[in-house]
N, C-alpha and C positions, 0 to 999 in steps of 0.2 A: 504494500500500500504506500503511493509516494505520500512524500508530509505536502503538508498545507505550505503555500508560499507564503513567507512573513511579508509583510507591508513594508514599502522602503522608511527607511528611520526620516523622519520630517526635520530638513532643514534648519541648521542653528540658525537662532534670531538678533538680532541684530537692532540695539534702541535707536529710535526713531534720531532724536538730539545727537548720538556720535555716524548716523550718516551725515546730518547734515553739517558736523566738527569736519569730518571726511571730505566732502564736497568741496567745501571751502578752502581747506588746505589745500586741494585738487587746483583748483580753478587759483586761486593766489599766486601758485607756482607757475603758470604760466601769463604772472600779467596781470589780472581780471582784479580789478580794484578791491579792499576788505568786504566796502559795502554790499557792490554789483556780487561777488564770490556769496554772500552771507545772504542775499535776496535769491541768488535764482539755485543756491543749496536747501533752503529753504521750501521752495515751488518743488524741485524734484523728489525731496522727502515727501512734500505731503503727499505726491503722484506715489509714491511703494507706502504710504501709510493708507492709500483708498482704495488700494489692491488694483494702481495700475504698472505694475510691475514691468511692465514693458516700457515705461516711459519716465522711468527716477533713475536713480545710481545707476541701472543698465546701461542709461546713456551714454556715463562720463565722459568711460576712454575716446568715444565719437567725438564729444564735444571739444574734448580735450587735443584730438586729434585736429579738428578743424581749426580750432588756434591755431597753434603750431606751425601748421601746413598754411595759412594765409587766408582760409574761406572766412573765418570769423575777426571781428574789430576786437580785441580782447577789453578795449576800452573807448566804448563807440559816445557819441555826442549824440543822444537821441533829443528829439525836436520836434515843434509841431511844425509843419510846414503849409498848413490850410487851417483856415477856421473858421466858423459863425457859429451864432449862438447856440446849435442843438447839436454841431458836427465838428469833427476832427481828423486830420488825417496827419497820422505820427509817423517820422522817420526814424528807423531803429540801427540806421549808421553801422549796419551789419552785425551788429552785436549779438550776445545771447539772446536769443529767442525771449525770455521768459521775461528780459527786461522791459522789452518794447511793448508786450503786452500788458504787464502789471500797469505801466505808464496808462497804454491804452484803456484797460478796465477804470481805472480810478476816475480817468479825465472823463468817460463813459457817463461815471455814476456824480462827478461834480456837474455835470452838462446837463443830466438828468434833471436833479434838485432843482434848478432854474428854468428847464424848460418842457418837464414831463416826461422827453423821449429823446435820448442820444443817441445817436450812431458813428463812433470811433474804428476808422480805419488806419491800419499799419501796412507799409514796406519794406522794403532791404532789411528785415528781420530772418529769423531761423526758428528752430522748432522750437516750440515752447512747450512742449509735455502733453500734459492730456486736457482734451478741450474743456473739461468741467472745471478747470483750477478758476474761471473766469468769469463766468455768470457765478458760480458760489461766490465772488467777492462781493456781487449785484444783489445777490439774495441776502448778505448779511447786513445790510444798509435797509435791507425791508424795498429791495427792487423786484423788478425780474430781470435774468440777465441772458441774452441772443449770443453764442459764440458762433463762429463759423470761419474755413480757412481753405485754404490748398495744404493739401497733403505734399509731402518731399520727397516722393516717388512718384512719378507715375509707373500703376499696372492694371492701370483698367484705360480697355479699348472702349469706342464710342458703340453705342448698340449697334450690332451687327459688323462693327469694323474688327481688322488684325494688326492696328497700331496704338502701342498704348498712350495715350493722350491725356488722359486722366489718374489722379492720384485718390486717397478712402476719400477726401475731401470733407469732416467731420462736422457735425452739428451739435451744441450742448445749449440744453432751455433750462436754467436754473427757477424754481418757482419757491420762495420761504412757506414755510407750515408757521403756527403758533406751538402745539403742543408735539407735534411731530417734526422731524425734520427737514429741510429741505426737496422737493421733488426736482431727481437731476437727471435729466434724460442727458446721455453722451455717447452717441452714437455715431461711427464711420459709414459712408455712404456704400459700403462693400461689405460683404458677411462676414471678414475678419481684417481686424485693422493691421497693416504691415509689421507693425513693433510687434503683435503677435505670433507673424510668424517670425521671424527673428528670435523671437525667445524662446519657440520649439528649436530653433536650429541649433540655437547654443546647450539646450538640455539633451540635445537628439531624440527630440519627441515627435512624432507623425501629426501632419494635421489631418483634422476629420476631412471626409469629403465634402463636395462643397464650400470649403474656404477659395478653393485655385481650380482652373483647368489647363490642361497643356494645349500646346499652339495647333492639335487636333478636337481638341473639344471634350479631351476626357479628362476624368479629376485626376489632379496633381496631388500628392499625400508626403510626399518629400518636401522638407521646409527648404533646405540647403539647395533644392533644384528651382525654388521661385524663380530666380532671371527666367526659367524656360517659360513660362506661362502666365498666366492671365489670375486676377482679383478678380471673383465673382461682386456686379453689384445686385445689391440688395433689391428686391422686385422685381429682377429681370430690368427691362426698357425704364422703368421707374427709376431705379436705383440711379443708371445711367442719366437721368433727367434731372434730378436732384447737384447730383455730383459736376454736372456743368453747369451750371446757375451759380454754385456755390462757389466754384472758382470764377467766376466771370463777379461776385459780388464783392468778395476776398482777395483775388486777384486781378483781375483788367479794371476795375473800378480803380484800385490801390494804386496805379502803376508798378504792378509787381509782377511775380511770374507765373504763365497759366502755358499750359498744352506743349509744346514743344524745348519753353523755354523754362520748364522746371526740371532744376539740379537737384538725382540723387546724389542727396550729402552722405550716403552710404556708402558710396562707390567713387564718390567725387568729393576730396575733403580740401580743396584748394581752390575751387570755383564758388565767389559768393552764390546764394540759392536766393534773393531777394524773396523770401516767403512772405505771402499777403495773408492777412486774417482781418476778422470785421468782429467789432462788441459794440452790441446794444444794449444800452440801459434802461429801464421804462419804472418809472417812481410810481408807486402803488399807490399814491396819497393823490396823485392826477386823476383817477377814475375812481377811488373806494375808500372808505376809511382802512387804515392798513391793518386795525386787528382785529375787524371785522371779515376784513378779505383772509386774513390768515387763518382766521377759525373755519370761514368757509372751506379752504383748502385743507384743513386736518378731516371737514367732515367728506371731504370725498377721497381722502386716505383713506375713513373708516370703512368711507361704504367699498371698497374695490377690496380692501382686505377681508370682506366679509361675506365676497363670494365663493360660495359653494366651488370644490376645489374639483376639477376631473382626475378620475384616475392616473397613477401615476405623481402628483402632484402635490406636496407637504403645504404649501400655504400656496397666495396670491404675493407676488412682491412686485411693487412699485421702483419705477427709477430710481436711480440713486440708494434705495436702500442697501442693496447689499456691499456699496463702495460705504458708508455711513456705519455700516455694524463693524465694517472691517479696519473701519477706521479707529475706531475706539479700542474694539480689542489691538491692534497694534501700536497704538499708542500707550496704549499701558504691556503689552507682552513685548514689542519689537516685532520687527521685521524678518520672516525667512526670508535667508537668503543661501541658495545653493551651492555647493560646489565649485560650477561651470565660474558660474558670476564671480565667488568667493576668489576665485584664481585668478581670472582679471583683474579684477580689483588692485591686489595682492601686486600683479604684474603692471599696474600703472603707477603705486604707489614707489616700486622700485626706480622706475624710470624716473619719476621725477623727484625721487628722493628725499620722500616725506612719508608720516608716520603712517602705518596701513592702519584698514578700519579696525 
């Protein structure tokens, strides 16, 4: 009789505060001012504190790489370069990604207060993690907050085409609760967001069917073989429809980069990627009393949780909830982190000769 296979042992953890001690040392050593280093250490912790693991400390060495290599401003002069009174378009002077946006969200939700409804676009920026870090700034001011961007890959062809043109291109709608929290839809316009697969390839994990197909139209299940195929989007022709609006909002609106002229900074860590994103901020207190509107949103938290479940199925969960449970529990337990990651980590802190996490 063989034995039972034991469960792989779960990943040491790792506290949230000495990633983002980590980070910072990380980003100092190549340049990136205490502040700028301690703001966008900060943003990528909380992305592996909401269990977007594909989009925190996984980054680093990327990031770190694109310093180095010349794609990124290690100390950029970000600037509004357009204004009136509801709008803004920010120049992120190549910098980290996370700065031009934080800039962005803020000026977003000060635009808002004055005018009900802001709309804050950026260019010559880079990735800035996971779309929800952004409208959750919206919703903690008692907003709601509109994220949307070009993704830094293109792998989705246009519906029915064989050239990929389009990247997940992502959406996040932050909406605040009163006694519940936040409802955070953050979703890629493709059934698996890129940084996903990427983090099967460095665990050597398979992706399900349905994430990719190859350049014949059958599913790809090899992470490390993506170049050869295609990002399913989401709906079929819908997904596809989404996904270009999104860039044409975020990027040709921006003057930034959409369809041909977006750099993967995966494969390309010396060519600026001029990434476009767009935040809206919409002040609660313009259409509703704001804790009246927020009780209304916990009571249809209540009712969607209080549907009868189908088989198969342990509760109803809402957006954002399970980045929110995950958040808590790791901020109080820490962060797994595997392995694969642990060695890189490990291997960048050598190089730039500073203390590992």
């Amino acid at each position: 009789m063989s034995e039972t296979a034991k469960p792989a042992p779960a990943p040491p953890r790792v506290e949230v505060a000495a990633i983002v001690q980590f980070i910072t040392r990380a980003l100092v050593s190549v340049n990136v001012p205490p502040e700028d280093a301690a703001q966008v250490a900060a943003l990528m912790a909380e992305s592996d504190a909401r269990g977007g693991d594909a989009h925190g400390v996984f980054r680093l060495p990327q990031y770190v790489k694109q310093i180095q290599e010349g794609a990124v401003n290690a100390r950029p002069d970000i600037r509004v370069v357009s204004e009136r009174p509801g709008t803004a378009l920010v120049d992120g002077d190549n910098g980290l990604g996370h700065l031009a946006m934080k800039r962005a969200a803020e000026l977003a939700v000060e635009k808002a207060r004055r005018c009900g409804v802001a709309w804050v676009g950026t260019r010559h920026g880079n990735h800035a993690g996971p779309a929800q870090l952004y409208p959750r700034m919206a919703a903690a001011q008692d907003m709601i907050g509109i994220y949307f961007c070009v993704g830094n890959a293109n792998l989705v062809p246009p519906w029915g085409g064989t050239e990929a043109l389009l990247s997940t291109n992502p959406i996040a709608i932050a909406v605040p609760g009163l006694r519940h929290p936040s409802i955070v839809l953050d979703m890629a316009t493709t059934n698996a967001a890129f940084g996903k697969i990427r983090l099967k390839a460095q665990r050597n994990e398979p992706m399900p069917e349905g994430w990719m197909i190859d350049r014949e139209g059958k599913p790809l299940t090899d992470p490390k073989r993506a170049s050869e195929g295609f990002l399913l989007p989401i709906g079929g022709a819908k997904g596809y429809g989404l996904a270009l609006m999104f860039g044409l909002l975020a990027g040709t609106l921006n003057g930034a980069a959409f369809g041909r002229d977006v750099v993967d900074y995966t494969v390309d860590s010396k060519t600026p990627s001029n990434t476009g994103q767009s935040m809206m901020a919409v002040d609660i207190s313009a259409f509703a009393d704001v804790t009246a509107f927020k009780q209304d949103v916990d009571e249809v938290w209540d009712e969607m949780k209080s549907s009868p479940t189908l088989p198969g199925f342990d509760e109803v969960r809402l957006p954002g909830e399970r980045s929110e449970n995950l958040y808590r529990e790791r901020m109080a337990s820490g962060v797994p982190l595997g392995a694969p990651l642990r060695k890189a980590l490990d291997e960048l802190a050598d190089r730039l000769a500073i203390a590992k996490l």
